[in-house]
C-alpha positions as CSV (number, residue, x, y, z in Angstrom):
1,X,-26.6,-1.7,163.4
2,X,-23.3,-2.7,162.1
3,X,-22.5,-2.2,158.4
4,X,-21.9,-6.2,158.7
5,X,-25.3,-6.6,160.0
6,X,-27.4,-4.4,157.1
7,X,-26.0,-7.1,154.6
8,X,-27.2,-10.2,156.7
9,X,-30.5,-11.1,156.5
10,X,-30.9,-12.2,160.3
11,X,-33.8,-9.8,160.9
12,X,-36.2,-10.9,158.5
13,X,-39.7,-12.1,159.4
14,X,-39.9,-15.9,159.8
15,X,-41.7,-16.9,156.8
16,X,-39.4,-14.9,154.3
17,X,-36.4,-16.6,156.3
18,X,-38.4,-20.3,156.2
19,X,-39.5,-19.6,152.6
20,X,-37.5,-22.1,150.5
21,X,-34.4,-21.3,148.6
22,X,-35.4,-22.8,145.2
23,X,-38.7,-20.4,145.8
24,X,-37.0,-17.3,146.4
25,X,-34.3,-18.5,143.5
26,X,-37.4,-19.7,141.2
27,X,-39.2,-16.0,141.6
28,X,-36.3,-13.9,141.2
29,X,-35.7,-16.0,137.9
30,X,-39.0,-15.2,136.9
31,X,-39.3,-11.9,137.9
32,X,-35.6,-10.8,135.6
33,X,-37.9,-12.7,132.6
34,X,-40.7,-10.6,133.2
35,X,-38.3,-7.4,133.6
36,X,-37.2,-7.7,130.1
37,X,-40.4,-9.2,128.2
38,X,-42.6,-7.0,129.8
39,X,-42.4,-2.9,128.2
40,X,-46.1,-1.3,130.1
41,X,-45.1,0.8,132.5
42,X,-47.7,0.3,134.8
43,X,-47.1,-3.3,135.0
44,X,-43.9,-3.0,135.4
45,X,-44.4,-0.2,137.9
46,X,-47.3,-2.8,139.9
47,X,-44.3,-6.0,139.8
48,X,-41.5,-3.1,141.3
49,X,-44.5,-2.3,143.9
50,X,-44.7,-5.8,144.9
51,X,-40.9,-6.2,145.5
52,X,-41.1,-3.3,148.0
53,X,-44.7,-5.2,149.3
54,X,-42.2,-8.3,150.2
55,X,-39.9,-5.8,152.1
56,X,-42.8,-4.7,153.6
57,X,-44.0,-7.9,154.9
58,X,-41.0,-9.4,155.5
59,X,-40.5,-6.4,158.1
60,X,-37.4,-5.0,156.6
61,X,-35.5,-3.0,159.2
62,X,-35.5,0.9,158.4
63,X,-31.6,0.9,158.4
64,X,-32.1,-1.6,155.3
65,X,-35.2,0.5,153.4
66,X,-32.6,3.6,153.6
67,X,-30.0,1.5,152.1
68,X,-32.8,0.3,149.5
69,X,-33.9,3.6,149.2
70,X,-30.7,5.4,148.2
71,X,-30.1,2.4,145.7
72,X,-32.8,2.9,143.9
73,X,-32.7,6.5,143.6
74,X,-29.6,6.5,142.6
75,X,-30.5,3.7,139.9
76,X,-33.7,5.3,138.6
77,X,-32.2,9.2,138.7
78,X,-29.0,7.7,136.5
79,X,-31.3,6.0,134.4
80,X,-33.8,8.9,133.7
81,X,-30.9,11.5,133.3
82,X,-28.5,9.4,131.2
83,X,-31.2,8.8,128.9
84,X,-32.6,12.6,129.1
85,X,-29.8,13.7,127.8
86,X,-28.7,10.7,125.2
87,X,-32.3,10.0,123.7
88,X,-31.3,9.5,120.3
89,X,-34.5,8.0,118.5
90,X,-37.1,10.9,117.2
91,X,-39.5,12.2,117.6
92,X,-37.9,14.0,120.6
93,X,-39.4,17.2,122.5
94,X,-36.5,19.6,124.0
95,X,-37.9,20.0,128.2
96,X,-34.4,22.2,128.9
97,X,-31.5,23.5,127.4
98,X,-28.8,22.8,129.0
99,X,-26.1,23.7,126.0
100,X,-27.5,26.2,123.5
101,X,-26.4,24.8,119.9
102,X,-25.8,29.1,119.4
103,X,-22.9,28.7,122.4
104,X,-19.7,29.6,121.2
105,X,-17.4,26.2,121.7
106,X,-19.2,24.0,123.4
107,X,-22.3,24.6,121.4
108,X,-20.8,24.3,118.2
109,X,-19.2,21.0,119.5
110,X,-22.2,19.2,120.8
111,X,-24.8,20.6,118.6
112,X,-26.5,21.6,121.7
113,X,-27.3,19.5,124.9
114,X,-31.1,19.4,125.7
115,X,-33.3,17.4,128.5
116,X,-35.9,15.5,126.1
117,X,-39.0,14.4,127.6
118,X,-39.4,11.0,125.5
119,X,-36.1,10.3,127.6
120,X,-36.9,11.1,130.7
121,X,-39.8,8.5,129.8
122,X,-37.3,6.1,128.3
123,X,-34.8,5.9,131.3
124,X,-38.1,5.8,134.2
125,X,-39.2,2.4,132.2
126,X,-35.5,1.1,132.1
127,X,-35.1,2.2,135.8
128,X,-38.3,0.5,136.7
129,X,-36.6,-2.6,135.3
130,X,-33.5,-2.5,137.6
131,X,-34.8,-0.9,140.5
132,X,-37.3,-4.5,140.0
133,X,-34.6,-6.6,140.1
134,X,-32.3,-4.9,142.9
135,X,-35.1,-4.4,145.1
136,X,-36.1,-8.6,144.7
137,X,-32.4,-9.0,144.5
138,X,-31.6,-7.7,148.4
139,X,-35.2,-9.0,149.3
140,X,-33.4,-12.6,148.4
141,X,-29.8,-11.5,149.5
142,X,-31.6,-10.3,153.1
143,X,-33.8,-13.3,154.1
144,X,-31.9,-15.8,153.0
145,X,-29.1,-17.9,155.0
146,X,-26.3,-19.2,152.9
147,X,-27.0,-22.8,153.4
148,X,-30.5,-22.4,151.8
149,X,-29.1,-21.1,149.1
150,X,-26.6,-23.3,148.0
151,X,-28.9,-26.4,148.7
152,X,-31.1,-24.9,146.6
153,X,-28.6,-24.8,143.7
154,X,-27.5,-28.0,144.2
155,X,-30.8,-29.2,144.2
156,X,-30.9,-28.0,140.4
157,X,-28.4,-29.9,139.6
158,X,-25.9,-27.3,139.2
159,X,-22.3,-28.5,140.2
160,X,-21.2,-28.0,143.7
161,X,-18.1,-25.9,143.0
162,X,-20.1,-23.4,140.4
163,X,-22.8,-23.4,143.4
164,X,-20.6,-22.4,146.5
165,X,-19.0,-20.1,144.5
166,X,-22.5,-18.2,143.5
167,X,-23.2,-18.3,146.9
168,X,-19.8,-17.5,148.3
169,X,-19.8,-14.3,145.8
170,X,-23.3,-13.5,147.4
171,X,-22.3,-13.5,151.0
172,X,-18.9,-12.0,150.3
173,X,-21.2,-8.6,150.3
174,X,-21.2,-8.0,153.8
175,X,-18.1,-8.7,154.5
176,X,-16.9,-6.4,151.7
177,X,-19.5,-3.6,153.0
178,X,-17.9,-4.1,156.6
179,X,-14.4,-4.0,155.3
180,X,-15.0,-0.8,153.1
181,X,-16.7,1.0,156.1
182,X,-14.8,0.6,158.4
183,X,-12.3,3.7,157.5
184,X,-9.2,4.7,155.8
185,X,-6.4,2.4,156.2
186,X,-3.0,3.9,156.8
187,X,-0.4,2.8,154.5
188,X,3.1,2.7,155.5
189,X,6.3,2.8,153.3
190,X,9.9,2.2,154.4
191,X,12.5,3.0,151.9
């Protein structure tokens, strides 16, 4: 598969690639509402479960669930260390030490650097929020055709210039992907 081809959404199942734009545009709307009102971790962790249940169902191609894959891990590890490390608010409970406060420069600099568990906790909830959205994000992105899209958006009433360019900036992805995998480019100077 072509790195063009992981950013297309050609290979979807026919009902995700039937579903109607405004639908798809309509649910990812929702869903970034219910990312920041909702803060319960386990219903936050049931509506990232059903993103991945649309991959699922959609038959999302295994070259595209390692792409999702290493996207979210990356997301959720960022967000869990970042805020392991950064937790500010108290009460906080030291896991590791990565810096001991006793240290003789760097100690005495940062005070100490600790992994704190209320953190770790922190950053999995905030994770779970984007890891929602880009999941439902590439779900959208992969089973939709440009043309559904930007009726869709025009359908809402949103001007046609503001609604080519969403989907323009959208659909510039693969060709971006393909462009930045496809090598180094050689640069030549004459003086």
């Amino acid at each position: 598969m072509s790195v063009r081809q992981l950013w297309e959404g050609c290979d979807a199942a026919v009902w995700a690639r039937k579903l109607d734009g405004r639908t798809k545009l309509l649910i990812l709307f929702l869903v970034a509402v219910l990312a920041i009102v909702v803060d319960n971790p386990r219903t936050l962790f049931l509506l990232f479960t059903a993103t991945l249940l649309l991959h699922l169902s959609a038959r999302t191609s295994i070259y595209k669930w390692q792409v999702l894959a290493i996207l979210l891990l990356l997301g959720l590890w960022g967000s869990m260390f970042s805020q392991a490390l950064f937790f500010a608010q108290t009460p906080r409970t030291p896991l590791f030490v990565i810096i001991e406060p006793t240290m003789p420069v760097l100690g005495q600099i940062t005070g100490g650097l600790y992994i704190y568990r209320e953190g770790v906790i922190y950053g999995a909830v905030q994770g779970l929020r984007s890891a929602m959205m880009l999941s439902l994000g590439l779900f959208v992105c992969w089973t939709s055709d440009p043309r559904q899209l930007l009726k869709a958006l025009i359908t809402w009433r949103l001007s046609p210039q503001i609604a080519f360019m969403l989907v323009t900036a959208i659909r510039f992805l693969p060709v971006l992907a393909a462009e930045a995998g496809g090598g180094y480019y050689r640069f030549t100077f004459t003086f």
